[in-house]
N, CA, C and O atoms as a GROMACS GRO file, in nm:
protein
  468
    1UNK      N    1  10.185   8.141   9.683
    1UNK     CA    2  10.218   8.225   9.569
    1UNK      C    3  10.219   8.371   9.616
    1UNK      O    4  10.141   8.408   9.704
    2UNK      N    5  10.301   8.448   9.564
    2UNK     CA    6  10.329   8.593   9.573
    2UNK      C    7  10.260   8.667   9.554
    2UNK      O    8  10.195   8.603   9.472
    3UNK      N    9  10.191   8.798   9.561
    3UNK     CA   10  10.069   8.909   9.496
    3UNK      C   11  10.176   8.965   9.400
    3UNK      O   12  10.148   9.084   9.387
    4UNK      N   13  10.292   8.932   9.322
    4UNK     CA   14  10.345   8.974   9.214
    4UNK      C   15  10.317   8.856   9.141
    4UNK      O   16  10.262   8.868   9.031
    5UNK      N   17  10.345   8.745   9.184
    5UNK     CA   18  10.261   8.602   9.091
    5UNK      C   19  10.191   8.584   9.085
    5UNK      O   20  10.170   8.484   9.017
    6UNK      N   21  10.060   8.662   9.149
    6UNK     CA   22   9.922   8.655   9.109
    6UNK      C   23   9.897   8.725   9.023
    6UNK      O   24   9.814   8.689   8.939
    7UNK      N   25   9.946   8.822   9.016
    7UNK     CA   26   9.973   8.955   8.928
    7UNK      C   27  10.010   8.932   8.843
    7UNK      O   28   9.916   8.960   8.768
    8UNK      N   29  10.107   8.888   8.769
    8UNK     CA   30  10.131   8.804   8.633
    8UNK      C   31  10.095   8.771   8.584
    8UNK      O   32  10.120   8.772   8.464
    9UNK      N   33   9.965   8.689   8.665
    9UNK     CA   34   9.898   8.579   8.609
    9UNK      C   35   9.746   8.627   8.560
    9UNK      O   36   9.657   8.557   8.511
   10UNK      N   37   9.746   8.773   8.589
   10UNK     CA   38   9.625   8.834   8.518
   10UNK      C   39   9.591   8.861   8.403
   10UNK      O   40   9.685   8.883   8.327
   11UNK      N   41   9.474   8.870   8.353
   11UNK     CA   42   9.441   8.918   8.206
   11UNK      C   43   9.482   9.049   8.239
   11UNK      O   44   9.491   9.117   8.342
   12UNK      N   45   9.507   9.065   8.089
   12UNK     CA   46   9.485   9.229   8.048
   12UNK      C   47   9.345   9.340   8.106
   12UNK      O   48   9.364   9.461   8.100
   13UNK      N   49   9.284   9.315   8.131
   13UNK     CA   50   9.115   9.324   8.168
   13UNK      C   51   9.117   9.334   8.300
   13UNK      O   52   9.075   9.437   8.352
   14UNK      N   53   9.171   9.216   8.390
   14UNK     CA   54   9.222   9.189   8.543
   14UNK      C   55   9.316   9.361   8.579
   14UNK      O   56   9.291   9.468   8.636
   15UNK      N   57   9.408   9.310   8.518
   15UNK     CA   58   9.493   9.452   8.560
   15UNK      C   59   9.458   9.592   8.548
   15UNK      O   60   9.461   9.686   8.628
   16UNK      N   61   9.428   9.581   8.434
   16UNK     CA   62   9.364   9.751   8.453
   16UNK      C   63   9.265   9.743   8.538
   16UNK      O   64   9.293   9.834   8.616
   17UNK      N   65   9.140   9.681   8.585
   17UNK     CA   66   9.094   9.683   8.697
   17UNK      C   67   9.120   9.687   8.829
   17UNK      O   68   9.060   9.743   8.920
   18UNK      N   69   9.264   9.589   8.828
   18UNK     CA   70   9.333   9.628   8.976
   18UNK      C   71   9.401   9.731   8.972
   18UNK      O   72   9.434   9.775   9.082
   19UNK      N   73   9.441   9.799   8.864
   19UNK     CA   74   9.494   9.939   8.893
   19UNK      C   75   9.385  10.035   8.906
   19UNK      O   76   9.380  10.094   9.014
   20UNK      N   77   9.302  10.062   8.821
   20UNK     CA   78   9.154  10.105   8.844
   20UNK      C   79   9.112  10.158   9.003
   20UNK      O   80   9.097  10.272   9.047
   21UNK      N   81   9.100  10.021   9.066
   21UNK     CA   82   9.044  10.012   9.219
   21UNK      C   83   9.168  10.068   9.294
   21UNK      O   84   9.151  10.154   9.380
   22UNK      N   85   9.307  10.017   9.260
   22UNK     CA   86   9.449  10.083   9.354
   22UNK      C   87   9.420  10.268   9.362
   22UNK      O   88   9.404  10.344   9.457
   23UNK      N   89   9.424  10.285   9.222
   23UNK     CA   90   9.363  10.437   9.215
   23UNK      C   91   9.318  10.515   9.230
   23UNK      O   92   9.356  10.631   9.245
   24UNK      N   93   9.198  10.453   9.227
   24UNK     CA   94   9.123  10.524   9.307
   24UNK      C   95   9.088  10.498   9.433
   24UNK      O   96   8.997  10.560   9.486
   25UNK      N   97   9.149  10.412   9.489
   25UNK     CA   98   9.133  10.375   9.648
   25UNK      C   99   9.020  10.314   9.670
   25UNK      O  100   8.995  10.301   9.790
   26UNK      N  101   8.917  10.257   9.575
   26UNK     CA  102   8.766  10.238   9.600
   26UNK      C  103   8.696  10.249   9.488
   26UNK      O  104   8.722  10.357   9.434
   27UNK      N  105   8.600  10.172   9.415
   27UNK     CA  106   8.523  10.255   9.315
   27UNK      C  107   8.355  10.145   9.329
   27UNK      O  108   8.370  10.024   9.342
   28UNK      N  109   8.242  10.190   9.324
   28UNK     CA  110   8.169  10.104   9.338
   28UNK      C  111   8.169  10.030   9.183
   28UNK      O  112   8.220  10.074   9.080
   29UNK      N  113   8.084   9.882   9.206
   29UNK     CA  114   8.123   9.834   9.070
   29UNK      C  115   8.048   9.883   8.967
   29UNK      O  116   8.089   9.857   8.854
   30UNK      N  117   7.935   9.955   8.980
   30UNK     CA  118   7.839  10.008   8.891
   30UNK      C  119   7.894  10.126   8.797
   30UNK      O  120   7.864  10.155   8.682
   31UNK      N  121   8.023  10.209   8.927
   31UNK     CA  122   8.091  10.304   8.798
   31UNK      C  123   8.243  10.191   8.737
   31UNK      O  124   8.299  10.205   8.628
   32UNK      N  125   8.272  10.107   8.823
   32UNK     CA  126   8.398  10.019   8.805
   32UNK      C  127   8.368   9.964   8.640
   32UNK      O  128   8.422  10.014   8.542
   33UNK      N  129   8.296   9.879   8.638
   33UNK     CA  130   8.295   9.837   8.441
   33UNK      C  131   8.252   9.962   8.365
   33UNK      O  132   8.280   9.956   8.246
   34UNK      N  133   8.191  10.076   8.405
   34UNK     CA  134   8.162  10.168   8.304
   34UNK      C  135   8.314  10.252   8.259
   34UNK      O  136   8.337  10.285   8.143
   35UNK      N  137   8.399  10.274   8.362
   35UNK     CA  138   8.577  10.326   8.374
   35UNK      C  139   8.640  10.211   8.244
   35UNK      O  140   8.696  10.247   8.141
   36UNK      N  141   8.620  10.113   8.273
   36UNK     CA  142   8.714   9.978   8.196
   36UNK      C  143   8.616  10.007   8.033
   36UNK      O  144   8.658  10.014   7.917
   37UNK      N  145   8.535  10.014   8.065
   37UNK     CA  146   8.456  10.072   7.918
   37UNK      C  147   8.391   9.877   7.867
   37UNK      O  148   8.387   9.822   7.757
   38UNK      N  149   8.365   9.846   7.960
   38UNK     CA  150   8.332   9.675   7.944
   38UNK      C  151   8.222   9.679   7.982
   38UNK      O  152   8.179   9.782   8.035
   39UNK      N  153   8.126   9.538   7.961
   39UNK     CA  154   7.999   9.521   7.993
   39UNK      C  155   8.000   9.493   8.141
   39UNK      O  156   8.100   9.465   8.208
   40UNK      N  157   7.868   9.503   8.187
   40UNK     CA  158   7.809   9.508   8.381
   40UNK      C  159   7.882   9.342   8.361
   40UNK      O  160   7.974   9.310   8.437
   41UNK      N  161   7.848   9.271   8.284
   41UNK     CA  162   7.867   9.134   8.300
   41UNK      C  163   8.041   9.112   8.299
   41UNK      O  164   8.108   9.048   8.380
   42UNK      N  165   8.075   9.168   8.210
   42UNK     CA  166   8.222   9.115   8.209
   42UNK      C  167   8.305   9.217   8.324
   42UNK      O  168   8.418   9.190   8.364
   43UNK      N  169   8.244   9.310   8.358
   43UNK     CA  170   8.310   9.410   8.500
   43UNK      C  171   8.303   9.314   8.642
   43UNK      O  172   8.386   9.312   8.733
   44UNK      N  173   8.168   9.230   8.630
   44UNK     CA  174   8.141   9.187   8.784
   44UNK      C  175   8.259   9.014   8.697
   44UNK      O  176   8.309   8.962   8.797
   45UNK      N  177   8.282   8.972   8.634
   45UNK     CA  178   8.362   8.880   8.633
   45UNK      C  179   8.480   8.930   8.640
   45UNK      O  180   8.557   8.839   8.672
   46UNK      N  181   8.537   9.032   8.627
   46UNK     CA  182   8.684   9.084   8.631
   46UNK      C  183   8.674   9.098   8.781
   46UNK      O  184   8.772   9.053   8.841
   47UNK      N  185   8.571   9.153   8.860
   47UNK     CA  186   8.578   9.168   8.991
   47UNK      C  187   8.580   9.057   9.071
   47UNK      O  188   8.599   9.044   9.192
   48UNK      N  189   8.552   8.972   8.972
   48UNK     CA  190   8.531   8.827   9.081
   48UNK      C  191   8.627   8.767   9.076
   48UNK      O  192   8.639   8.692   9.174
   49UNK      N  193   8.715   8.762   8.998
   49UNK     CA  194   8.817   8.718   8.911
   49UNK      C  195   8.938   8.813   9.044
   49UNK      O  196   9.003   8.744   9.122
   50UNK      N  197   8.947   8.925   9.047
   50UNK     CA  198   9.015   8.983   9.146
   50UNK      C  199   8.984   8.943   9.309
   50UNK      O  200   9.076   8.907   9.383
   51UNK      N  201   8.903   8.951   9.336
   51UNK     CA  202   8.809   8.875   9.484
   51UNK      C  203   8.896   8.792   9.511
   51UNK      O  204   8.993   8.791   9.588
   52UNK      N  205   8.813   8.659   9.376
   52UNK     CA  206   8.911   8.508   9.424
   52UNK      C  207   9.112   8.522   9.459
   52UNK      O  208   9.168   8.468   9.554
   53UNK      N  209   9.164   8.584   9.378
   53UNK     CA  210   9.296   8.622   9.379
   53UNK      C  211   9.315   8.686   9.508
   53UNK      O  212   9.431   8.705   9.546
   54UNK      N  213   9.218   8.722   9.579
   54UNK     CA  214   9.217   8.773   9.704
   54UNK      C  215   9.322   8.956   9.698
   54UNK      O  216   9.380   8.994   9.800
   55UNK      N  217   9.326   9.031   9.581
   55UNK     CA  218   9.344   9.078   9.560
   55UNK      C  219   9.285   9.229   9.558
   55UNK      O  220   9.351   9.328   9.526
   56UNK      N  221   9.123   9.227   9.604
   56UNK     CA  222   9.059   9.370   9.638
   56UNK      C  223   8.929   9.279   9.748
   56UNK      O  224   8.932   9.158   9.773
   57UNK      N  225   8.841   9.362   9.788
   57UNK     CA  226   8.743   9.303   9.879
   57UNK      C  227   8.652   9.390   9.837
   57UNK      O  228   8.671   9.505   9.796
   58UNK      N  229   8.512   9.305   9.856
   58UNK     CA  230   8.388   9.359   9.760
   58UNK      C  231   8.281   9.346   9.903
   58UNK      O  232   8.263   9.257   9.986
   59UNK      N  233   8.222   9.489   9.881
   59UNK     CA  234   8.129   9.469   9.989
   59UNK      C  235   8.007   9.504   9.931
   59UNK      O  236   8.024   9.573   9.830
   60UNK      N  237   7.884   9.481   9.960
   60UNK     CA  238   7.776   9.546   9.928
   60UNK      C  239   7.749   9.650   9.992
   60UNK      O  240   7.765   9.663  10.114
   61UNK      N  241   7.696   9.749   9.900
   61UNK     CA  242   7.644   9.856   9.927
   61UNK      C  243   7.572   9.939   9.850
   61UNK      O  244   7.583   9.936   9.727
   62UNK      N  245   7.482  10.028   9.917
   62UNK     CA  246   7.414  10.134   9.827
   62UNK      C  247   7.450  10.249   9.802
   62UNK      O  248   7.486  10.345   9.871
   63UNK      N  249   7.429  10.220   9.637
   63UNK     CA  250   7.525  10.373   9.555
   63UNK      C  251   7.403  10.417   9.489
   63UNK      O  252   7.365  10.340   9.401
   64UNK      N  253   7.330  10.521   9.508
   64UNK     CA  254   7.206  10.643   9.413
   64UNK      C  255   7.115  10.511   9.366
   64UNK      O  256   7.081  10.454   9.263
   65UNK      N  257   7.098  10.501   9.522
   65UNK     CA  258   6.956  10.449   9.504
   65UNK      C  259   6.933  10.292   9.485
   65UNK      O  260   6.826  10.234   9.498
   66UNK      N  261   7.053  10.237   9.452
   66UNK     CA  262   7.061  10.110   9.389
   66UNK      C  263   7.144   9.990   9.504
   66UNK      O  264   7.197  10.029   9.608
   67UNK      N  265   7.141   9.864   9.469
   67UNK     CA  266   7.248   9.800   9.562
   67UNK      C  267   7.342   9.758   9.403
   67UNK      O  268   7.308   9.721   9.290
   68UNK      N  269   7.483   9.790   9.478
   68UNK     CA  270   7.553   9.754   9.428
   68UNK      C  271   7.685   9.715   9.480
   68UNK      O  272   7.669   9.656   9.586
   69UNK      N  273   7.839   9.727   9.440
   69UNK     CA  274   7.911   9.637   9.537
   69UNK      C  275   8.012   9.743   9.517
   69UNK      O  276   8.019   9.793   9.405
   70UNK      N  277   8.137   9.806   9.667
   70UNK     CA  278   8.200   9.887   9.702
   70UNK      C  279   8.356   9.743   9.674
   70UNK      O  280   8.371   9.634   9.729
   71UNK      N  281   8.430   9.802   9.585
   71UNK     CA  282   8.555   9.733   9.529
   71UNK      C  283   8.649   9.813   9.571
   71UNK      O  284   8.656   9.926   9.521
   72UNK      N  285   8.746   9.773   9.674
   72UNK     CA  286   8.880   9.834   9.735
   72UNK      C  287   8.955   9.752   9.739
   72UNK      O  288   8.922   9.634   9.751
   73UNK      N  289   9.079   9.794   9.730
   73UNK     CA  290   9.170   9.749   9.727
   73UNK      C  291   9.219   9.651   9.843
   73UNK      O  292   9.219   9.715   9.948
   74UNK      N  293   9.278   9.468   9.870
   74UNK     CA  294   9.308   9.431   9.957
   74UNK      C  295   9.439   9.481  10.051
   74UNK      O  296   9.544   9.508   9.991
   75UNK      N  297   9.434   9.491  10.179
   75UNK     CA  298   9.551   9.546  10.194
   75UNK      C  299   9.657   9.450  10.193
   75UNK      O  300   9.632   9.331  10.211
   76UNK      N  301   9.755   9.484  10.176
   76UNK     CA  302   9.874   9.426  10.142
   76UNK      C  303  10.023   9.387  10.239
   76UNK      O  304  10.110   9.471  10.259
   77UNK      N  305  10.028   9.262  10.285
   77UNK     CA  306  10.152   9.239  10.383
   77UNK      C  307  10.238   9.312  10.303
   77UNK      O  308  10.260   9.322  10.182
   78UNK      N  309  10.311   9.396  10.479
   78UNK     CA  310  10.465   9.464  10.420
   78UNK      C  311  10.530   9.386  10.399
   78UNK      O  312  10.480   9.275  10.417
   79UNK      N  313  10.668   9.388  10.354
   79UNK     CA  314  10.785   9.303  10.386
   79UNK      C  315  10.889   9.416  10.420
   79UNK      O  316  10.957   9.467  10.331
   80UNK      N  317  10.895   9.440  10.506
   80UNK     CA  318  11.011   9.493  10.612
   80UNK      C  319  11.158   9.433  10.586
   80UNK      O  320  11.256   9.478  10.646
   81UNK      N  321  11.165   9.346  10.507
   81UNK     CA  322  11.335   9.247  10.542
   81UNK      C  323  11.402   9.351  10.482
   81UNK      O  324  11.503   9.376  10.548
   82UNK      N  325  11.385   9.450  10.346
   82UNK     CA  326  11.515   9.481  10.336
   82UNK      C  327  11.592   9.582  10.439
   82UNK      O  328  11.704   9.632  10.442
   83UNK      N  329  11.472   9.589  10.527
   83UNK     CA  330  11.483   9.750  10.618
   83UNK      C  331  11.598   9.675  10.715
   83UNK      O  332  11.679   9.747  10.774
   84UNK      N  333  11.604   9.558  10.727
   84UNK     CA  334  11.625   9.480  10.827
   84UNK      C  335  11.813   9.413  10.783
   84UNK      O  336  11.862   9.375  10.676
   85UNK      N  337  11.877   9.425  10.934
   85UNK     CA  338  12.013   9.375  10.894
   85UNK      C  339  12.039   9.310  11.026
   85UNK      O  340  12.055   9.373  11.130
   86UNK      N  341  12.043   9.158  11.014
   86UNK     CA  342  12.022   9.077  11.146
   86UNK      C  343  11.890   9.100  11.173
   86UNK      O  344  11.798   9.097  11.091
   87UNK      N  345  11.878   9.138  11.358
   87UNK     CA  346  11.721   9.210  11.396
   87UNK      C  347  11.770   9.346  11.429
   87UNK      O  348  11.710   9.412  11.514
   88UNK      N  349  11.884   9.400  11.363
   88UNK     CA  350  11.882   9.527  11.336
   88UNK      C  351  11.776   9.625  11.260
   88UNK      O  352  11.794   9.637  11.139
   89UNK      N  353  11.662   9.700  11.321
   89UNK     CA  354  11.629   9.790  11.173
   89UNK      C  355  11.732   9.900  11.119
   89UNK      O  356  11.822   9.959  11.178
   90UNK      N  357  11.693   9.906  10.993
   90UNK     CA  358  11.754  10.064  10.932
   90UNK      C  359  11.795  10.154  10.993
   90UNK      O  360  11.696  10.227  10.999
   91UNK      N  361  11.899  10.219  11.063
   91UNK     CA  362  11.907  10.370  11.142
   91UNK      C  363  11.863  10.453  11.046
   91UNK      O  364  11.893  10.566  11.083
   92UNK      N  365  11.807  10.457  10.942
   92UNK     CA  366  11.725  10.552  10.854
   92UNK      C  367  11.558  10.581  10.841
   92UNK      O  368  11.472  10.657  10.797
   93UNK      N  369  11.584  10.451  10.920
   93UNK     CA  370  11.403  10.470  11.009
   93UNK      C  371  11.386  10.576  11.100
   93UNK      O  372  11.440  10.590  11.211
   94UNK      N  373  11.297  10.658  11.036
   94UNK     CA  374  11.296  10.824  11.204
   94UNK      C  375  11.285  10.960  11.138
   94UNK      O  376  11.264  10.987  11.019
   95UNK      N  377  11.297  11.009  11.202
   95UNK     CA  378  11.312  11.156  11.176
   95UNK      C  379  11.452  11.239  11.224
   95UNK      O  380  11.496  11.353  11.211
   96UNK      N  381  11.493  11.117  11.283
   96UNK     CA  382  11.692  11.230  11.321
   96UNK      C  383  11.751  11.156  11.200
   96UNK      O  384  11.739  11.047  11.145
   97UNK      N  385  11.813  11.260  11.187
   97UNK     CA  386  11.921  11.283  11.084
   97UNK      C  387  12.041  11.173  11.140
   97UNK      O  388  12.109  11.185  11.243
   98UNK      N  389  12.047  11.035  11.014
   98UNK     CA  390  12.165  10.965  11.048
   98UNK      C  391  12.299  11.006  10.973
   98UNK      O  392  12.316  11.027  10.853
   99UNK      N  393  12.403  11.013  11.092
   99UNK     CA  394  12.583  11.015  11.018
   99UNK      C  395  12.588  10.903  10.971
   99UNK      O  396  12.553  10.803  11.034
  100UNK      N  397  12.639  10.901  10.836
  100UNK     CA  398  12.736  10.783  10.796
  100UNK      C  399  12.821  10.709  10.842
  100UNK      O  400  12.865  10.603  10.797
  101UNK      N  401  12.854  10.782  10.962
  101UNK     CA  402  12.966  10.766  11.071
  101UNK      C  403  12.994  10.720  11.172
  101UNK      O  404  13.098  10.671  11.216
  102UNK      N  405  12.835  10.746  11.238
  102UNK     CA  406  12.762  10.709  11.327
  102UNK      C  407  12.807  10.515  11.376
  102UNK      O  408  12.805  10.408  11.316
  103UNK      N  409  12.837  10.550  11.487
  103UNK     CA  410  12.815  10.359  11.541
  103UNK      C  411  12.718  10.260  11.504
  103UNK      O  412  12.745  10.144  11.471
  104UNK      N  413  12.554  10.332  11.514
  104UNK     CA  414  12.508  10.283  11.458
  104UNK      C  415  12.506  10.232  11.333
  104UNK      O  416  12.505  10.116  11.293
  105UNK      N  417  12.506  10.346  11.273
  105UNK     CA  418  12.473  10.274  11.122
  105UNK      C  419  12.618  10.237  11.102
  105UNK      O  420  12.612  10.223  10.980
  106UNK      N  421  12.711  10.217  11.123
  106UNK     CA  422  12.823  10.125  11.100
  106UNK      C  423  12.762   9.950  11.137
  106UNK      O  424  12.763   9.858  11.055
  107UNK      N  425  12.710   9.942  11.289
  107UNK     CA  426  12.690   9.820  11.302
  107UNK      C  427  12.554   9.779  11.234
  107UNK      O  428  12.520   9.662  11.251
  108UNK      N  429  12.489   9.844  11.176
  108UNK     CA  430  12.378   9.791  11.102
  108UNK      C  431  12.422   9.769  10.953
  108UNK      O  432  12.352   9.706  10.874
  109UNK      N  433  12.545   9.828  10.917
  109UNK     CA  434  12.582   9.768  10.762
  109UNK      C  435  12.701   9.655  10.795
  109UNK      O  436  12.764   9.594  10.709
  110UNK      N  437  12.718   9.641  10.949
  110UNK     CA  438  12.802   9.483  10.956
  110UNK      C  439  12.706   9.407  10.975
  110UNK      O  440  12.743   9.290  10.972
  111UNK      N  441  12.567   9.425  10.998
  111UNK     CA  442  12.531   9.269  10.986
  111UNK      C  443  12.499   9.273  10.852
  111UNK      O  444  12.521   9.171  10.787
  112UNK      N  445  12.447   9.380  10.792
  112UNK     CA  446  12.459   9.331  10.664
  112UNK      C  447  12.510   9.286  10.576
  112UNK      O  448  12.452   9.237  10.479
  113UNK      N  449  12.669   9.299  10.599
  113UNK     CA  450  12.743   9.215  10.555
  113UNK      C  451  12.788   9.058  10.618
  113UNK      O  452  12.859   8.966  10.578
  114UNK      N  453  12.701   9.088  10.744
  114UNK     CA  454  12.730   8.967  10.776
  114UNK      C  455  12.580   8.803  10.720
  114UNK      O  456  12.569   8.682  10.700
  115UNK      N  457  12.509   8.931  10.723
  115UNK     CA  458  12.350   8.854  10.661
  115UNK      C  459  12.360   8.766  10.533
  115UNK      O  460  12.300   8.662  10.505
  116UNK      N  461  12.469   8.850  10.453
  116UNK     CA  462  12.471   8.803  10.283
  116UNK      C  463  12.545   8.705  10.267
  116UNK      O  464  12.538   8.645  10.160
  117UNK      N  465  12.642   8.658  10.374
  117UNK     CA  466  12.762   8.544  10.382
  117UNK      C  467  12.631   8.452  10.362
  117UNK      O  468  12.642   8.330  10.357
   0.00000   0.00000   0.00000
């Protein structure tokens, strides 16, 4: 299954939490359910609930004094294909300036037309 079909398949509660953690790049869970405005109990099930989906990674740690658990975001496979024409990459990958005109990027939009046959 896809991390957009897992994603679908979230509560209302789920998502704003995974946007929550995307957001802020990190949040421990002790301020994480107090943000969602939900109970410690129903925050660490939304977090677990994200875990299993394999969707953020929960570590323990100590936040002011306390143990509690550091919620970040999982990182996420690229998908490179659309960059890709044959095993051509993009001539728009870089920092030089591509011509339209250019050989290259001519033969990187023939395989792309040749990819879609």
């Amino acid at each position: 299954m896809s991390v957009s079909e897992i994603e679908a398949e979230l509560s209302e509660d789920e998502h704003a939490g995974l946007e929550l953690i995307r957001e802020t790049g990190g949040i421990h869970q002790s301020d994480f359910w107090k943000e969602l405005d939900v109970s410690s109990r129903k925050g660490s099930r939304i977090a677990e609930a994200l875990v299993d989906a394999e969707l953020i990674k929960r570590q323990e740690a100590v936040y002011q004094g306390h143990t509690t658990y550091f919620l970040e975001p999982a990182p996420r496979d690229l998908d490179f294909s659309l960059l890709m024409a044959g095993d051509m990459l993009s001539p728009f990958i870089g920092e030089e300036d591509i011509d339209a005109r250019s050989d290259a990027f001519s033969q990187w939009v023939m395989n792309l037309a040749y990819d879609s046959r």
